[in-house]
C-alpha positions in Angstrom: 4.3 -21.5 12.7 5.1 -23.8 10.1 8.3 -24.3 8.0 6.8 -22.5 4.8 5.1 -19.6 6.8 8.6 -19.0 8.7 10.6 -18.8 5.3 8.1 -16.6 3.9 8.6 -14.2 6.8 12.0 -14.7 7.5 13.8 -15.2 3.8 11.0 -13.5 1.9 9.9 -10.5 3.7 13.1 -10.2 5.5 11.7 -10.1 8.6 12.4 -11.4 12.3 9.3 -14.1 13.6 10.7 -13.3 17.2 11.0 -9.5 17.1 9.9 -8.1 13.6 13.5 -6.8 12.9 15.4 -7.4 9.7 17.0 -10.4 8.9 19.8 -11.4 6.5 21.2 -14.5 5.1 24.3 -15.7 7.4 25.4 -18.8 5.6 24.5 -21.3 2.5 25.7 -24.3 2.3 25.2 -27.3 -0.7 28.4 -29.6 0.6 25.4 -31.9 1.4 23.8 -32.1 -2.0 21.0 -30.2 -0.3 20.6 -26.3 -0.4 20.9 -25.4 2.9 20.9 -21.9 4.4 20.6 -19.7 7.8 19.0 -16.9 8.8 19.3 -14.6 11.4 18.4 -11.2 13.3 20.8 -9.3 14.7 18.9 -7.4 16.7 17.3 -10.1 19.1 19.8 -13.1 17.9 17.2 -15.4 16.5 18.4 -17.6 13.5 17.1 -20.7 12.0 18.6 -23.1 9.0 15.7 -24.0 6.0 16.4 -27.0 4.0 15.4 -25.4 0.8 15.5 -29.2 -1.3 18.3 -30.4 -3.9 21.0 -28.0 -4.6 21.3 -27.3 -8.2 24.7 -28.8 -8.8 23.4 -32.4 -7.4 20.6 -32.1 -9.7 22.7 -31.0 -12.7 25.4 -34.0 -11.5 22.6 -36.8 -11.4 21.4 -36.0 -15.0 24.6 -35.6 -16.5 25.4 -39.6 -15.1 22.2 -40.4 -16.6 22.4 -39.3 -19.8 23.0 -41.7 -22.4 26.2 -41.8 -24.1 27.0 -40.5 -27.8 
């Protein structure tokens, strides 16, 4: 299964690609400059960490030290 088909069905749907239970979001993380967060089922202990591109605050960062000054 691909990365995109395995968020879809994990983050998305909310369900487990191991056992078809429910899963939850069990951490995010954007220390890194990148969004970053885990998934996981409870019920069979399958988890997995999708790098989900820039996080928003390193984005927001790099255009405020590009923008020209007044």
């Amino acid at each position: 299964m691909d990365e995109q088909a395995l968020y879809d069905l994990a983050c998305v749907a909310g369900r487990c690609p191991r056992c078809g239970g429910r899963t939850r979001q069990i951490d995010k993380d954007t220390s890194s400059g990148r969004d970053m967060r885990e998934y996981g089922c409870e019920a069979c202990g399958w988890n997995h960490v999708f790098d989900l591109g820039v996080a928003l605050w390193k984005t927001m960062s790099d255009a405020k030290g590009r923008a020209p000054e007044e």
